[in-house]
Every structure is written in structure tokens, then in C-alpha cells.
C-alpha positions as CSV (number, residue, x, y, z in Angstrom):
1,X,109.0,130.9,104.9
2,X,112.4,129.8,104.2
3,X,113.8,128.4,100.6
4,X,116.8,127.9,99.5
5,X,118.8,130.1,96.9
6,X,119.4,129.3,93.7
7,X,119.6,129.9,89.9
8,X,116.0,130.9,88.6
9,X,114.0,127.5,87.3
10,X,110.8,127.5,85.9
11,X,108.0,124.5,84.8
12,X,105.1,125.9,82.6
13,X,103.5,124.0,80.4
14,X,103.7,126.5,76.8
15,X,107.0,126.7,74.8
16,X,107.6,129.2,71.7
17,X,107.7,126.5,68.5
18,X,104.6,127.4,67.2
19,X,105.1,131.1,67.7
20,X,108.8,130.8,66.0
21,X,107.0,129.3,62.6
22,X,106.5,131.9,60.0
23,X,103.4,131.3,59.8
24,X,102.9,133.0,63.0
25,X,104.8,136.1,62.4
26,X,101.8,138.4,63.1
27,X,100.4,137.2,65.9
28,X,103.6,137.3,67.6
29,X,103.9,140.6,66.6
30,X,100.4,141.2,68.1
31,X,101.7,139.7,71.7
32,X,105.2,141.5,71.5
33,X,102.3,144.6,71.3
34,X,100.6,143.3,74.1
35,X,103.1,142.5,76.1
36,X,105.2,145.9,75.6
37,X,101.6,147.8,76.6
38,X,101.2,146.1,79.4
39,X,104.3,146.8,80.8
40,X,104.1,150.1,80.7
41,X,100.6,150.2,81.8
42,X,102.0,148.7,85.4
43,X,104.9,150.8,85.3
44,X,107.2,149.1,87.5
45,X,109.7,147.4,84.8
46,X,111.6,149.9,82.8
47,X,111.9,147.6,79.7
48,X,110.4,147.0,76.1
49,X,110.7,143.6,75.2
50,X,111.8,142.2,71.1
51,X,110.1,139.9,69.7
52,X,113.5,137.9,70.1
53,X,113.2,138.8,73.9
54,X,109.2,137.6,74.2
55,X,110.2,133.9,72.6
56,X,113.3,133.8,75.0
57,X,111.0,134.9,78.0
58,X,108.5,131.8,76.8
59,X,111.0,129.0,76.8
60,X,112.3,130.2,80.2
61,X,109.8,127.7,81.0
62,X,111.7,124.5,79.8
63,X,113.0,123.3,83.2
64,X,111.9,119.9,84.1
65,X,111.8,120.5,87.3
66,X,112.8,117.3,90.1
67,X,113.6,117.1,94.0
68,X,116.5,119.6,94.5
69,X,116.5,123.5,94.4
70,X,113.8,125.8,93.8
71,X,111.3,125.9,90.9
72,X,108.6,127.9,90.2
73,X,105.7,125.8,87.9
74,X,103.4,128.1,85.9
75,X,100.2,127.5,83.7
76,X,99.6,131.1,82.2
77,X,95.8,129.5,81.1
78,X,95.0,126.8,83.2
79,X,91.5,125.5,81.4
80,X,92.2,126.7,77.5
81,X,88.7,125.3,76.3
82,X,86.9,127.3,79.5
83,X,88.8,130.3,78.7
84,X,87.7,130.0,74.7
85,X,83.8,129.5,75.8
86,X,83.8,132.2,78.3
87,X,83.8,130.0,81.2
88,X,86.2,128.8,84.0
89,X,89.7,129.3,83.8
90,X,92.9,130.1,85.8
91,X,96.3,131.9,86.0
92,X,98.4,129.4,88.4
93,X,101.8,129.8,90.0
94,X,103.4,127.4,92.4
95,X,107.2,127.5,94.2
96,X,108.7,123.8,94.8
97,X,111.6,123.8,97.2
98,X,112.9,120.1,97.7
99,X,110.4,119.0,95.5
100,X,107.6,120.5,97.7
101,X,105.1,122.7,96.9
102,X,105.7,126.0,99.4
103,X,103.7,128.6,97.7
104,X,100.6,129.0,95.7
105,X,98.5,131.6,93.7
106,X,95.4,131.2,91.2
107,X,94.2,134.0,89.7
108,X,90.8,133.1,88.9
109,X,88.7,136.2,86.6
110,X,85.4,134.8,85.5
111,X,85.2,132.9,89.3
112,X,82.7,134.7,91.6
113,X,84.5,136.4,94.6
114,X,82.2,135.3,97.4
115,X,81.0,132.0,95.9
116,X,79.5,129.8,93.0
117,X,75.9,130.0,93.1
118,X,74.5,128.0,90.7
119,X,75.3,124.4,88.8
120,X,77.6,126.2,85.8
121,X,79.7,127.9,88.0
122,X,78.9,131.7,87.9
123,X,76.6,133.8,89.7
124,X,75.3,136.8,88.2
125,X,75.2,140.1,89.9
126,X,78.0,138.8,92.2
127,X,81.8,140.9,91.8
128,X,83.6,138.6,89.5
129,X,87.1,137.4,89.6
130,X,89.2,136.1,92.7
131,X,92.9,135.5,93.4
132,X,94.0,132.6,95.9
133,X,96.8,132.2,98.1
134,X,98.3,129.8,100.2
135,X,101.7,129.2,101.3
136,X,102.8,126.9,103.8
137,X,101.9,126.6,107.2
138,X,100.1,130.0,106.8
139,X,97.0,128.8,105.5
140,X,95.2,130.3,102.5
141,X,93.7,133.1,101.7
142,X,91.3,135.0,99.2
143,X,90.8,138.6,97.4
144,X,89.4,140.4,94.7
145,X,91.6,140.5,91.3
146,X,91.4,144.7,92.2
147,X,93.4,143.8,95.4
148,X,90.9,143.5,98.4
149,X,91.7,143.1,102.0
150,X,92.6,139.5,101.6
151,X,90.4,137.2,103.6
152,X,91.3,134.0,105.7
153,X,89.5,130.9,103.8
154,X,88.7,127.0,104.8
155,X,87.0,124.2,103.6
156,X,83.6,123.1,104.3
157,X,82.9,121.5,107.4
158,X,80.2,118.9,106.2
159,X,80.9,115.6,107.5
160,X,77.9,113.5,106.1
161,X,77.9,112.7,102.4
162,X,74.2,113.0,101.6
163,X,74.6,117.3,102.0
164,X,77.9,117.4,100.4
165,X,78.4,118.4,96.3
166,X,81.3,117.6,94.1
167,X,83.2,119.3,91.4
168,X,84.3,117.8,88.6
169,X,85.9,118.8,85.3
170,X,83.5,120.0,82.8
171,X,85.2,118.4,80.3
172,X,84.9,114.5,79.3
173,X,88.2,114.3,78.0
174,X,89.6,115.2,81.4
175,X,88.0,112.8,83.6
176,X,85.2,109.7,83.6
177,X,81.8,111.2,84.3
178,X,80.7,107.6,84.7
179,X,83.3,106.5,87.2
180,X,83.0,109.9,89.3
181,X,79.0,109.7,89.2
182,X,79.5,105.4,90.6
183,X,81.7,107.2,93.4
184,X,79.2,109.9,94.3
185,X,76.3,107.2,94.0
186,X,78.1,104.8,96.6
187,X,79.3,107.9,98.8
188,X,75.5,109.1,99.3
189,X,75.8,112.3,97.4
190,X,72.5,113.7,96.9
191,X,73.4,116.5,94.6
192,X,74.1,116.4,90.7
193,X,78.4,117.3,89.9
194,X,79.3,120.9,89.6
195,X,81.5,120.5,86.8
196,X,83.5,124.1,86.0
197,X,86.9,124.1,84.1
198,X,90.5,124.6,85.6
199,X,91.9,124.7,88.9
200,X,89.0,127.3,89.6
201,X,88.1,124.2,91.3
202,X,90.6,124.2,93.9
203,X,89.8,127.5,94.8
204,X,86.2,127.2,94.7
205,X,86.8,123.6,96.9
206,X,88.9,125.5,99.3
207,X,86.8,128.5,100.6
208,X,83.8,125.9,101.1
209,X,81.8,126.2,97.8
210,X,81.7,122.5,97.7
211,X,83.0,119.5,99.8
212,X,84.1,117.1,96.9
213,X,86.7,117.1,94.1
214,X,87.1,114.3,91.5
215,X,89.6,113.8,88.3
216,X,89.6,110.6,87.1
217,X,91.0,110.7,83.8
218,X,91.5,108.3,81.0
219,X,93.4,105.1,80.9
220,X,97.1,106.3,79.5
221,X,97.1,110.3,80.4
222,X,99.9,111.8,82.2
223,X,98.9,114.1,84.7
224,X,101.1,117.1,84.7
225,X,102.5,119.5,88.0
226,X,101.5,122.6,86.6
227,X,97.5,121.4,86.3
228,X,97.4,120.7,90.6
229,X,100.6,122.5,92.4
230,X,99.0,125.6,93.0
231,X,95.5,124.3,93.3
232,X,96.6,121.6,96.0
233,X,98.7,124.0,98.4
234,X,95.4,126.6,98.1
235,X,93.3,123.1,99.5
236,X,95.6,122.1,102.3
237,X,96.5,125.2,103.9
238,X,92.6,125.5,103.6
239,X,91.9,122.4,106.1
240,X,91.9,119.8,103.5
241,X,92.8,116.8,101.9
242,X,94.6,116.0,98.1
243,X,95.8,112.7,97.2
244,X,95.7,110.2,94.5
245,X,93.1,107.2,94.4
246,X,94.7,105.3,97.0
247,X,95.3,108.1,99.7
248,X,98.9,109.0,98.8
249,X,99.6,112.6,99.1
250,X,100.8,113.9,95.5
251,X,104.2,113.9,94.7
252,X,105.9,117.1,92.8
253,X,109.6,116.1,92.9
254,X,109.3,113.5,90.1
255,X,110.0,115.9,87.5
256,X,107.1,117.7,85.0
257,X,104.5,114.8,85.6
258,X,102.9,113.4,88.7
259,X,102.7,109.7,89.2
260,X,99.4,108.8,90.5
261,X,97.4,106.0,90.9
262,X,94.3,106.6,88.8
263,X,93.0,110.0,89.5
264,X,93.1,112.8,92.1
265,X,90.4,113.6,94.8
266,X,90.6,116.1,97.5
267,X,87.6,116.9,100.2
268,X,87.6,117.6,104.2
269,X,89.6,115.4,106.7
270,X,86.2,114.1,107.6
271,X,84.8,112.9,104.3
272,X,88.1,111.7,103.5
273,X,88.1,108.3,104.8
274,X,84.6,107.4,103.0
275,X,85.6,108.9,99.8
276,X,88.7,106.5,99.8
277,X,86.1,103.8,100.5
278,X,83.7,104.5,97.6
279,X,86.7,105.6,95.3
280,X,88.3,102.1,95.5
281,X,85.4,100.3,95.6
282,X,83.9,102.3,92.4
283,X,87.3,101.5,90.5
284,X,87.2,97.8,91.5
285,X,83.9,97.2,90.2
286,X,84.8,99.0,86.9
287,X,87.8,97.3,86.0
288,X,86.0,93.8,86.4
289,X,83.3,95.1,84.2
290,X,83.2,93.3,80.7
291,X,84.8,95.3,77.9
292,X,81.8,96.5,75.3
293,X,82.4,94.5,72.3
């Protein structure tokens, strides 16, 4: 893979103001710790880092991005409220290079290696934690967080809807469990959502865990690059599809935030073209529903 040279750029979604209040003196304190420990745990950085230098490292994260140069977009904890319950979350790192997405990595810990077994996505007794990569024209690829032989991964191959299952975000707030169950009804799915947090999904979607991904988030939110750049190059160089709700292929050069068209789905090339079908159809009938008064 080629990219072009350039001053390092970064995306990521936290910023240092609430760590540079007062108030939050000893917790920074705490990560300066942390962070200083860790470093010398790996070894390969000669450095200790100030608490100066950990806030300065933080907002390295303030560029917004766009459609020239190289930028790398970062979510350090992709899925906060799954990562505070124990659940599903992700560590995810994407390279745009002319406002594509080239490279890709989630580091998923509390997502089974070899796959989700059951409907709250974990599976005990099975080796937790996997890391996925993908970069372009490549395809994408799986391994244990301990560094395994990596291993070659794709998406399902199920091409009739009534034996395929969807994910969806466990969280209301982060899309419309009654818009994404009228879209499975209409589609034929037979099974109930596997709703997980983070873009574990994207990973779990891409080595064949399930065949059906659907966000569909609130009238008014802003989706953000940081929450699908990794996640979406890990599903294409699998064998599949990621667009918005009218088949456009997501867009990263626009800057921090992705303009879609009412929510983001992603499946197999096959159960593409019928997802499209219910997904519009689904939305049609809900925006002519009358408003509850």
C-alpha cells in the first residue's frame, strides 16, 4: 500500500478539557502513572511522559480531518457504556489517505476469538479478546490480542433472509429498535437482533458471526468517522457491503462527521439488494405514520 507523505494528523474523538480542570488533578495524575508504567512495561519507547506531555499527547487528536493528506482517526473506547458494564467495546484505528479509508484495526478484548455464541455477545469458555485488520485490497484478517497467527476472514455467505441474524446496537439511544425490528420483519428474518456495543460489531459482522448490521439512529444525531472507519474497511475487505440507507457507500472526506442518509447498514453482496428494499420501504412507512399526540 502506497500513501502519501505528510505532517502527522490525527481525528479521535477525546480532547484533554476535562482532564486540565482542577478538579481533575488526581486522576490525571493516576493516568500520567498509567501511562509512564505502560511504557516501560513494552519497552520499546525510551520516554517518561509529564503530565504536561500526556494532555499535549490527547489533543494531538484535534485535526478535523477532510479530503487531502493523510489522517489517522482514533476512538481509544469505542462503546464507553459497554466498556463500564463489562460488555462489548473496542480500541479502533483507521488511516484516510484522499479522504479514503486505507487501513483498519479493532482491538476487540471482551469479543470471543472464534465467534459469538449466544444472543449477549460472549461465549464462555471460548479465548477472549480479538484484534482485526484490514487494509485495502488485502482483505481482512483476525488474531488473538496475545498475537496469534493471524487468520484470513469473510463474511457469511447466506443469501436467503429467513437464516440470516442481525446486529444491532445494544443501546436505544444509538439507534431505533422499532425501525430496525420493521426492517428485519419485512426482510424475512427469523431470528431475534444480537445487539452488542461498539464496532465489535464490524468485526463480529465480518468473520461471519452474523449476516446483518443496522444503525439507525435518532432524528438530529451526527454520525461521527471515528464510530465506522475502522469497522467499515474490516467489512469490505471481508466480502461485504457498508452504505448509508439509500446504498451510497460512506463518505470520510467530509471532515469529523459523515453525512448519511438516515442510518448505516452493511451485510453480504447478496442480501444487499433486499436489505435496500426493506430499509426503504420500513422508513417510508414510518415517516407517514401519525405523530403520537
Amino acid at each position: 500500500m502506497e500513501v502519501t507523505s505528510g505532517s502527522f494528523s490525527m481525528v479521535a474523538e477525546e480532547d484533554s478539557e476535562d482532564l486540565r480542570k482542577d478538579s481533575a488533578e488526581e486522576i490525571l495524575e493516576h493516568i500520567t502513572d498509567l501511562v509512564n508504567e505502560t511504557l516501560a512495561e513494552d519497552g520499546s519507547y525510551n520516554i517518561t511522559l509529564s503530565k504536561e506531555g500526556i494532555l499535549s499527547a490527547i489533543d494531538t487528536g484535534k485535526s478535523e480531518g477532510g479530503p487531502s493528506g493523510r489522517h489517522w482517526v482514533l476512538d481509544p473506547i469505542d462503546g464507553t457504556k459497554g466498556f463500564l458494564r463489562g460488555g462489548q467495546y473496542a480500541i479502533a484505528l483507521a488511516l484516510l489517505d484522499e479522504g479514503k479509508v486505507v487501513l483498519g484495526v479493532l482491538g476487540c478484548p471482551n469479543l470471543p476469538l472464534a465467534s459469538i455464541s449466544n444472543l449477549n455477545g460472549s461465549s464462555s469458555g471460548d479465548q477472549m479478546g480479538a484484534l482485526f485488520s484490514a487494509t485495502v485490497g488485502c482483505g481482512a484478517e483476525v488474531e488473538s490480542l496475545e498475537g496469534s497467527p493471524p487468520q484470513k476472514i469473510s463474511v457469511c455467505t447466506i443469501d436467503n433472509p429467513v437464516n440470516a441474524s442481525f446486529f444491532e446496537s445494544y443501546e436505544g439511544a444509538h439507534t431505533m429498535h422499532d425501525l430496525t425490528g420493521s426492517i428485519a420483519e419485512k426482510l424475512g428474518v427469523q431470528a431475534p437482533p444480537v445487539r452488542i456495543d461498539s464496532q465489535a460489531k464490524y468485526g463480529a459482522l465480518a468473520r461471519g458471526d452474523g449476516a446483518i448490521y443496522l444503525r439507525f439512529p435518532h432524528k438530529g444525531y451526527k454520525e461521527k468517522i471515528w464510530d465506522h472507519a475502522a469497522g467499515a474497511i474490516v467489512v469490505t475487505e471481508a466480502g461485504g457491503v457498508v452504505t448509508d440507507a439509500s446504498g451510497n457507500d460512506l463518505d470520510f472526506s467530509k471532515g469529523r462527521f459523515l453525512d448519511v442518509d438516515t442510518g448505516i447498514i452493511a451485510t453480504n453482496k447478496q442480501l444487499m439488494p433486499s436489505l435496500l428494499k426493506s430499509v426503504q420501504e420500513a422508513i417510508k412507512e414510518k415517516s407517514q405514520a401519525p405523530s403520537p399526540l
